[in-house]
BADRENSE-37157 format. One record per residue (C-alpha): z, x, y. Coordinates in Angstrom, 3 decimals, decimal comma. Example, Ala and Ser with C-alpha at 12.3 -4.5 7.8 and 13.67 -1.06 7.14 Angstrom:
// BADRENSE-37157
<zz: 7,800 xx: 12,300 yy: -4,500>
<zz: 7,140 xx: 13,670 yy: -1,060>
END
This chain:
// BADRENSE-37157
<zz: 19,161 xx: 7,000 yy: -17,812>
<zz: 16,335 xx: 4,411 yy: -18,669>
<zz: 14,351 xx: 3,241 yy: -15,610>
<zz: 13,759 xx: -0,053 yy: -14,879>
<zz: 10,349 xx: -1,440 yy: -16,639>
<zz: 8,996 xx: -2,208 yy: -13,024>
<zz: 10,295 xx: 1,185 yy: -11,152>
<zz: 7,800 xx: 2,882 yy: -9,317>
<zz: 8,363 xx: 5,986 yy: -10,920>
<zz: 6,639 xx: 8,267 yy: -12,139>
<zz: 4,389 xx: 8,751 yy: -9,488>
<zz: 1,053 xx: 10,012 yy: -9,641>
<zz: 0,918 xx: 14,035 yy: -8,788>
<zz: 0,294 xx: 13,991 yy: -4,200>
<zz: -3,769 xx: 13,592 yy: -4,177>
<zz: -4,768 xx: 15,708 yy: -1,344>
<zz: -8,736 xx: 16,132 yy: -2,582>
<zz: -11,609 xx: 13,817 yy: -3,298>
<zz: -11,285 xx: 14,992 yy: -7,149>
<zz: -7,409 xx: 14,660 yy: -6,930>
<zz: -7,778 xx: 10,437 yy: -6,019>
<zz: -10,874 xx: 10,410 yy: -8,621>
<zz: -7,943 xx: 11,932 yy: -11,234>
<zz: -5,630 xx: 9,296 yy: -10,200>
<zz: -7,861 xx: 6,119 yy: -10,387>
<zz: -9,387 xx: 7,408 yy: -13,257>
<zz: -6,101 xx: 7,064 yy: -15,000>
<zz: -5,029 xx: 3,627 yy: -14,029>
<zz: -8,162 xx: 2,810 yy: -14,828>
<zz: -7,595 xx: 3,370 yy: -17,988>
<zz: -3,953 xx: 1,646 yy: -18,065>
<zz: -5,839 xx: -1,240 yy: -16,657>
<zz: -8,834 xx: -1,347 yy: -19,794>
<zz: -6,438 xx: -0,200 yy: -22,489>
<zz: -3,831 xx: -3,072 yy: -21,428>
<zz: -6,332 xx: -5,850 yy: -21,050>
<zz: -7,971 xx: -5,159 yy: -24,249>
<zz: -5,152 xx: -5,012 yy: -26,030>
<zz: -4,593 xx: -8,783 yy: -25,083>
<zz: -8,050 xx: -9,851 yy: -25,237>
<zz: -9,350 xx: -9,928 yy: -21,937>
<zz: -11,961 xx: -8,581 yy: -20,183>
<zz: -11,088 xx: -5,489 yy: -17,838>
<zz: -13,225 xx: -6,046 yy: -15,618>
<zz: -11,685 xx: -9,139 yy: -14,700>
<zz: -9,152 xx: -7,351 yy: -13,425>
<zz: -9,003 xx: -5,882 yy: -9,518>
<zz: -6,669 xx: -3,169 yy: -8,503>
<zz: -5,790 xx: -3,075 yy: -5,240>
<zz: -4,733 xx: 0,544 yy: -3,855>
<zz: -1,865 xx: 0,026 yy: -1,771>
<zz: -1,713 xx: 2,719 yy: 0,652>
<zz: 1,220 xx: 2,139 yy: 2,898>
<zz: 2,158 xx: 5,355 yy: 4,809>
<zz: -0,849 xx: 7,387 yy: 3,819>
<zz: -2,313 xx: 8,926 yy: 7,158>
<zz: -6,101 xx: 8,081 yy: 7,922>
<zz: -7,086 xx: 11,727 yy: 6,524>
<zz: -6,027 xx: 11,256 yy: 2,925>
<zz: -7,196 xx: 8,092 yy: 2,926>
<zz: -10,728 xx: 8,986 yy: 4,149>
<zz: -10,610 xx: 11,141 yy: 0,867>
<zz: -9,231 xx: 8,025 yy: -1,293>
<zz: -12,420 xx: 6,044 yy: 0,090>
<zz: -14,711 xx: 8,999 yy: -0,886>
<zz: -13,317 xx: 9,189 yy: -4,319>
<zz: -14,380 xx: 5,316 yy: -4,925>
<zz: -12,203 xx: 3,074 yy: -2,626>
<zz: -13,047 xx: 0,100 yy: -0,550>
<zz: -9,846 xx: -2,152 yy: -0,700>
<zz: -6,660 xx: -1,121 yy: 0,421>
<zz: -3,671 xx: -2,611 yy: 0,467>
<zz: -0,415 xx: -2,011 yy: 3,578>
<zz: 3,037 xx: -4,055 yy: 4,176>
<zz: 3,087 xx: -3,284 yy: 7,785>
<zz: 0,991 xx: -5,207 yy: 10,000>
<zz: 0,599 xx: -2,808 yy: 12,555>
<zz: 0,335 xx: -0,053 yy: 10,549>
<zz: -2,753 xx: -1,257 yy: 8,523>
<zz: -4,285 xx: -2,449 yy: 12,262>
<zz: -4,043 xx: 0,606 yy: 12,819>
<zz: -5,823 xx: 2,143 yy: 9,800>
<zz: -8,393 xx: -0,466 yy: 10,335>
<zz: -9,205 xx: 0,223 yy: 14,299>
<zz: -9,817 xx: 4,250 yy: 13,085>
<zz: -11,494 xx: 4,048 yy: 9,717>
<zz: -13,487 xx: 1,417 yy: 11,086>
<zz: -16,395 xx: 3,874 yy: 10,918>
<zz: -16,813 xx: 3,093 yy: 7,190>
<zz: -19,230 xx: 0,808 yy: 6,274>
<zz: -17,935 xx: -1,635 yy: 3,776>
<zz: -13,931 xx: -1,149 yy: 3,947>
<zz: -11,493 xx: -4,299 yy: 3,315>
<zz: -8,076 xx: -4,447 yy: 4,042>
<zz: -5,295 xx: -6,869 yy: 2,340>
<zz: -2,189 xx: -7,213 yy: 4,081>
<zz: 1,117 xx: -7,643 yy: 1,024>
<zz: 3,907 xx: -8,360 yy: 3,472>
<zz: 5,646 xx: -10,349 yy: 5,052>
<zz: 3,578 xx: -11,520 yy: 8,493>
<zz: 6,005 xx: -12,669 yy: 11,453>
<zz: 4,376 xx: -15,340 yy: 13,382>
<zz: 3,928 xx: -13,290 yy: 16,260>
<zz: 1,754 xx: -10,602 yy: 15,102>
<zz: -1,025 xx: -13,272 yy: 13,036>
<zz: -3,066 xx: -12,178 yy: 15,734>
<zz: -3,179 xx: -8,609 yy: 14,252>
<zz: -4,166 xx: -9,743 yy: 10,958>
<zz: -7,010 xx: -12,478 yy: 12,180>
<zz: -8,522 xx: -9,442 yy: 13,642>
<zz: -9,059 xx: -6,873 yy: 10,814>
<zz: -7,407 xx: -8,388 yy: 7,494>
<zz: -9,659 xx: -9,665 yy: 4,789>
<zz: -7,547 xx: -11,004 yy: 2,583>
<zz: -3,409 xx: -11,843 yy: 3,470>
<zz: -1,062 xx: -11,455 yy: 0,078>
<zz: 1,768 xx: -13,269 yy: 1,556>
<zz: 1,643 xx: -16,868 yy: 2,868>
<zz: 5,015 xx: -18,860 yy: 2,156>
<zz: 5,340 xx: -21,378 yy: 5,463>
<zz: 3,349 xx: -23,482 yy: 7,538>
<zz: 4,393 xx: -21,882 yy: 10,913>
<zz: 2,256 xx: -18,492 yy: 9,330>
<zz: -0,726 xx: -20,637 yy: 8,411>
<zz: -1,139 xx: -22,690 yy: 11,682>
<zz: -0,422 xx: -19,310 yy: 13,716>
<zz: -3,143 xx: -17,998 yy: 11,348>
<zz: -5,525 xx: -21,296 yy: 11,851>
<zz: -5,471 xx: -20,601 yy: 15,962>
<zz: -5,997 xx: -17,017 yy: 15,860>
<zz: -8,913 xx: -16,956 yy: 13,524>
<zz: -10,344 xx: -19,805 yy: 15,588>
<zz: -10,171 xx: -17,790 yy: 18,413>
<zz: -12,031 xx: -14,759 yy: 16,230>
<zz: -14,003 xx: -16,843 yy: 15,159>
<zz: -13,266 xx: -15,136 yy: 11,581>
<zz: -12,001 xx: -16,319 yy: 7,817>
<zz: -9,423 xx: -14,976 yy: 6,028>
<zz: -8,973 xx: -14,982 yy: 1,891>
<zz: -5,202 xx: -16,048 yy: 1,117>
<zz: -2,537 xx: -15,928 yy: -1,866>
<zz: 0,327 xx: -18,064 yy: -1,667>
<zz: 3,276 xx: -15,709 yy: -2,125>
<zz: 5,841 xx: -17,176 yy: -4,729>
<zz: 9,770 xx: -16,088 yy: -5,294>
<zz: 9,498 xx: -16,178 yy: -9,429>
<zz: 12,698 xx: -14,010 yy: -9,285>
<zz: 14,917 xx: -16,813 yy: -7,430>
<zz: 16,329 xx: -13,533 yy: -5,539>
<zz: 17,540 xx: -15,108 yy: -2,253>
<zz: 16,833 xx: -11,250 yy: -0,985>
<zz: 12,630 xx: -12,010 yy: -1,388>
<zz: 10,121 xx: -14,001 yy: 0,484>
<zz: 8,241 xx: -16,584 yy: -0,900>
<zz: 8,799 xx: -19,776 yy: -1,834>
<zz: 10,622 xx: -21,341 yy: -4,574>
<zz: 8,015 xx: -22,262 yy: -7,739>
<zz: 9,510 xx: -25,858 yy: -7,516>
<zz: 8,224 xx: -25,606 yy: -3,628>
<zz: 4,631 xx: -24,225 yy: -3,761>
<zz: 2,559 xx: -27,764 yy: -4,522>
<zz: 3,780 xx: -29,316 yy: -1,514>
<zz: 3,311 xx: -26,134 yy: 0,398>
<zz: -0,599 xx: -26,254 yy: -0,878>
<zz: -1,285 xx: -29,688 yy: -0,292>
<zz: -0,679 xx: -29,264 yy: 3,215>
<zz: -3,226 xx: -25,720 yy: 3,165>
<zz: -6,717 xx: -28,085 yy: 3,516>
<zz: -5,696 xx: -28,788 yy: 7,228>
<zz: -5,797 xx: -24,909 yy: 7,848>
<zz: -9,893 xx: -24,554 yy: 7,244>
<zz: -10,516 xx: -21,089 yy: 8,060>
<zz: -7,705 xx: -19,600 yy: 5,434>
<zz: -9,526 xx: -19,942 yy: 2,187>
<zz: -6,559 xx: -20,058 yy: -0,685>
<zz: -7,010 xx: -17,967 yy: -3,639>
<zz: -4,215 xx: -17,385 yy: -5,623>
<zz: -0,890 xx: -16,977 yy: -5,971>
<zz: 1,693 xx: -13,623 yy: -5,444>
<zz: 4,527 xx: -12,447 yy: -6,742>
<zz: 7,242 xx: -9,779 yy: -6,723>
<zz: 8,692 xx: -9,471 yy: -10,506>
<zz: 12,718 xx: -8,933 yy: -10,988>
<zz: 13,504 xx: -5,037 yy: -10,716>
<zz: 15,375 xx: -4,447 yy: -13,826>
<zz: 15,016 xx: -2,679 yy: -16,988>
<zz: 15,096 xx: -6,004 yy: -18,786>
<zz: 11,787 xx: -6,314 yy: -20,011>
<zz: 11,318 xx: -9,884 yy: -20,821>
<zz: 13,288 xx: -10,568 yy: -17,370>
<zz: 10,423 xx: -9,341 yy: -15,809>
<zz: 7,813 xx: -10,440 yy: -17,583>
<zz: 9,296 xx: -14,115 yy: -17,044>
<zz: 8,215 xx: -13,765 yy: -13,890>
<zz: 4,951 xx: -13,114 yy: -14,295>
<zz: 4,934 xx: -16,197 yy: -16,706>
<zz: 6,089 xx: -18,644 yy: -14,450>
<zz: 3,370 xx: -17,403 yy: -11,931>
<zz: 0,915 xx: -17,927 yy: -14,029>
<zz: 2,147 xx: -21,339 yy: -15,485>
<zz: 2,616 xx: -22,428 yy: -11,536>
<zz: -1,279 xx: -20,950 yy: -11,600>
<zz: -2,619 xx: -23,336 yy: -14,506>
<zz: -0,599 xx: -26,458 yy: -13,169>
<zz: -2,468 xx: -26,084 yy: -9,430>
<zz: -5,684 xx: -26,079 yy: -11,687>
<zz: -5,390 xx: -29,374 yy: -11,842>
<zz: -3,336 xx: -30,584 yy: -8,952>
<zz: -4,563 xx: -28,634 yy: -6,366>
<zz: -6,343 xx: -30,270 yy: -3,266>
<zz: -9,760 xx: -31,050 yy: -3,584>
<zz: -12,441 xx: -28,151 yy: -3,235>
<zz: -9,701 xx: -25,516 yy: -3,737>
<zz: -9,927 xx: -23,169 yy: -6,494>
<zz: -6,720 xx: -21,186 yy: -7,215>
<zz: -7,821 xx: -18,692 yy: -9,903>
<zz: -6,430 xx: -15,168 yy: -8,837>
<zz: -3,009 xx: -13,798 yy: -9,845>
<zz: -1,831 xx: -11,054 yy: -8,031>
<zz: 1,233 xx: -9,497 yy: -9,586>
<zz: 2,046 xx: -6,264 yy: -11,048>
<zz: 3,029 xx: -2,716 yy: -9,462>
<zz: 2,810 xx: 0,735 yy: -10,121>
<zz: 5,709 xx: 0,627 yy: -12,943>
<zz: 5,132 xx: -2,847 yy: -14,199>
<zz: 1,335 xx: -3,796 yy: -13,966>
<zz: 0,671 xx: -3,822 yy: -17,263>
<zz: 2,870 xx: -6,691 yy: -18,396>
<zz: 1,614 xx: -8,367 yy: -15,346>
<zz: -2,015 xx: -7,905 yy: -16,927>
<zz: -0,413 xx: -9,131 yy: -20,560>
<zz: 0,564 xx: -12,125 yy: -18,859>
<zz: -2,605 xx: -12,731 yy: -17,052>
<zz: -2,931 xx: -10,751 yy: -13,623>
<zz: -5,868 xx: -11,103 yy: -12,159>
<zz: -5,149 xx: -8,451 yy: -9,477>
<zz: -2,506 xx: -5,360 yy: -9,637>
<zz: -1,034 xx: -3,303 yy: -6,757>
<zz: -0,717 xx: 0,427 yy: -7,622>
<zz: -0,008 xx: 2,623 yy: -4,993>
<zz: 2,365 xx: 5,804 yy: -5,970>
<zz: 0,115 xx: 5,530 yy: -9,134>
<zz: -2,852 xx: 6,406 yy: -6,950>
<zz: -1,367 xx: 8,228 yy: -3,555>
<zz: 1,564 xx: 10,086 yy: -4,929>
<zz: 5,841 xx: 9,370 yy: -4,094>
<zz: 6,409 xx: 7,924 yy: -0,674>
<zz: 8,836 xx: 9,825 yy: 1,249>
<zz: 10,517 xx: 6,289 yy: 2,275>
<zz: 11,917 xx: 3,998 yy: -0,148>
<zz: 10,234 xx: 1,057 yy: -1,638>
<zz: 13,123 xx: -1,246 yy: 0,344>
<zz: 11,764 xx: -0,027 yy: 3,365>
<zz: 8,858 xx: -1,856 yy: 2,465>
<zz: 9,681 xx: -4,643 yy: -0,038>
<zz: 12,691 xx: -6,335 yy: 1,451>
<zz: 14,596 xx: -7,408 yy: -2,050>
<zz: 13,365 xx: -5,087 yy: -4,303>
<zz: 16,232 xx: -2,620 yy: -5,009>
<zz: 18,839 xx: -5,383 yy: -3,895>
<zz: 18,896 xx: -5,424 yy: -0,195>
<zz: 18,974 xx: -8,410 yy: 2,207>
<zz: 16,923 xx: -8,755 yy: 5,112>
<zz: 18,610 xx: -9,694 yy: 8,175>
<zz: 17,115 xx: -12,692 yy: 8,705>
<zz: 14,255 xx: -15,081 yy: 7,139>
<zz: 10,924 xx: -13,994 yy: 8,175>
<zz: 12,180 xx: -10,719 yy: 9,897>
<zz: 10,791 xx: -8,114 yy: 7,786>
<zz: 10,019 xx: -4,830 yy: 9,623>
<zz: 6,303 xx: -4,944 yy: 10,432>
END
């Protein structure tokens, strides 16, 4: 059976040792240099973002030993968590991917450093008060629906320069980039479609964008499928079987959409 270009599979062997995680980013690593070169770019422009979603505080105390400092975690709580006890090491930055319920921006104003998903203005005004009230910033990517899958977040491409022209109000979120979640099919060019329309939404906000905001960074591009992302232009990749090892849960459980399922409601993604 052929796999789907973007499947998360074949994971990386389970890293259970500081030389095991060193193995494992040593090799995508490499993925990462040997796929931007072989488009012209520079590697190093290029930031991979360890995504460590239901990796207990142990392993990942290894992870940050073997050369770690920015993880990245769907659930909200979860990665509040993770924050609260490895806040003992100096230096260590958290990105929140998921989807963020209005309710629980207070988690994220506390302890995020950068938030991956911002698609409506109820998330960045309950963002605005809470950071206010932390008296904190907060790094943000716009998350954008490139698939047109009516099972993801993010907004519709035709959507997202309205959506930004209304971000300069909102002064302690600090826009970025944009996000994406690529088509999961085996249907190369499908995918990599998506990763060109997020980077031609990219280059259009260039020059549109408000005032004094800079959207450079792409983040697109999982454990099966970064590598096209980085052909197309990714600026920042999200590996995290590559790295940890096979999840015992699904990817669904985490990704509403991305083998086919439909959350319950809009905005109601299990934090």
């Amino acid at each position: 059976m052929t796999l789907p270009v973007n499947t998360p599979e074949p994971a990386a062997a389970h890293a259970s040792s500081i030389e095991d995680f060193k193995h494992n980013l040593a090799s995508i690593r490499a993925r990462i240099d040997a796929a931007a070169r072989k488009v012209g770019r520079d590697p190093a422009s290029i930031r991979l973002l360890p995504v460590s979603k239901t990796v207990p505080e142990d392993r990942l105390r290894l992870a940050v030993a073997a050369g770690m400092d920015f993880l990245g975690e769907n659930k909200v709580q979860e990665a509040a968590r993770k924050a609260e006890n490895l806040a003992d090491i100096p230096g260590l930055k958290f990105s929140v991917i998921g989807n963020l319920q209005t309710n629980k921006a207070k988690f994220v104003a506390k302890f995020a450093d950068e938030f991956q998903a911002l698609d409506n203005i109820r998330q960045a005004a309950a963002l605005q008060r809470r950071l206010e009230a932390e008296d904190r910033q907060l790094d943000v990517f716009v998350q954008v629906n490139t698939s047109n899958e009516e099972s993801k977040f993010g907004l519709p491409p035709a959507e997202v320069q309205e959506f930004v022209d209304q971000l300069p109000q909102f002064d302690r979120l600090h826009v970025k980039g944009l996000m994406t979640l690529a088509l999961f099919s085996d249907d190369k060019e499908a995918v990599r479609a998506c990763f060109v329309r997020l980077r031609e939404l990219r280059d259009m906000l260039r020059e549109s964008a408000p005032e004094g905001m800079e959207i450079e960074e792409l983040s697109m591009g999982m454990s099966g499928d970064f590598e096209l992302a980085i052909q197309e232009g990714a600026t920042v990749v999200r590996v995290g079987q590559g790295i940890f090892g096979a999840r015992a849960l699904p990817d669904s459980h985490y990704w509403p959409g991305f083998a086919g399922e439909k959350p319950a409601a809009p905005n109601t993604a299990a934090q």
